[in-house]
N, C-alpha and C positions, 0 to 999 in steps of 0.2 A: 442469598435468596435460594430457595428450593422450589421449583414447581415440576408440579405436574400434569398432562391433558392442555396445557395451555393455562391453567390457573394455577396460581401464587399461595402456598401452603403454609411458605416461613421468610421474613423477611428480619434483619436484624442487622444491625450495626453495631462497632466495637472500636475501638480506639482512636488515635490521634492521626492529626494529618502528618506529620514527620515527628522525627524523635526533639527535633529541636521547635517544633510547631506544637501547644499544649491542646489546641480546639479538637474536639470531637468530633469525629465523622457522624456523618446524618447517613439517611437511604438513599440520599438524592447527590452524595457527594460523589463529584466528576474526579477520576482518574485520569493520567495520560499514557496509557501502555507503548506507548511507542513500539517496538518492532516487533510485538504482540498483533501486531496488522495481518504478517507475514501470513503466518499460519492461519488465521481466517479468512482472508481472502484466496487461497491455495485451495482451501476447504471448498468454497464456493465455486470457484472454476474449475474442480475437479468433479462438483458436483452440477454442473451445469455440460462439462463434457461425459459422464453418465447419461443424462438427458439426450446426448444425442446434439445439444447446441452449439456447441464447436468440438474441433479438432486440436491437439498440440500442436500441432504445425501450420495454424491457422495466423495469418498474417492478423495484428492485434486491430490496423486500421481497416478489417472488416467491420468490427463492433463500434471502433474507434475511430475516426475516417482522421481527426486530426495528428493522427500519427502516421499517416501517408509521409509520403516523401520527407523522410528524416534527414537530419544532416548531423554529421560528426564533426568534432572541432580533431583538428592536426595543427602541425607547424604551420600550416599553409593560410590556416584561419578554416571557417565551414567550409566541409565538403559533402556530398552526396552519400548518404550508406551506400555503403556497396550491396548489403542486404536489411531486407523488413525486419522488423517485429515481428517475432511471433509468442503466441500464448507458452511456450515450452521457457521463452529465456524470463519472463514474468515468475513464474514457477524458478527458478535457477538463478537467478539474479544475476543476469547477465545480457539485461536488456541495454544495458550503460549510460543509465539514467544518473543523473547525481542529486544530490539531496536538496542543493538551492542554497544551503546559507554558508558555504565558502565564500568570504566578499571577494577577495583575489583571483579566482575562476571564472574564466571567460565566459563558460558554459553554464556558470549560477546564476554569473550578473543575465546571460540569454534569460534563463527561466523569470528571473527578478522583473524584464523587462516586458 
């Protein structure tokens, strides 16, 4: 698709859904970009810290309140962070999040639950 002003100049579709898939892709055919996220959403809070609406060092459960008082899993089973969220480990990936479909992970089966 091309646009421009906000209107849609060229829109066109081309080939298959996979090389072992023969159907044709339509306009309206859903992709899954997966860690294609990253960088849009990077984009977006870097463009909302432009705006002035937060800070990189903004604890994430100001925007986010359920991210308050996190907890880490240790040997010990959950414990308390020692420190918040902030917008900076979002950006860095070092918030230490995990993805959820590890079934063996204590901290997946938590998300799962």
């Amino acid at each position: 698709m091309v646009s421009s002003k906000g209107k849609i100049i060229y829109v066109n579709a081309t080939g298959n859904y996979a090389t072992d898939d023969a159907r044709p892709i339509t306009e309206d055919t859903l992709f899954r970009i997966y860690s294609m996220t990253k960088p849009i959403t990077a984009v977006g809070l870097m463009m909302l810290y432009e705006e002035g609406a937060l800070q990189l060092n903004d604890r994430v459960s100001r925007i986010l309140p359920k991210f308050a008082n996190r907890k880490v899993w240790t040997a010990d089973g959950l414990v308390a962070a020692k420190n918040p969220i902030i917008m900076r480990h979002l950006l860095t990936h070092t918030a230490g999040s995990s993805y959820g479909f590890i079934t063996d992970n204590p901290v997946d089966k938590l998300y799962r639950e």
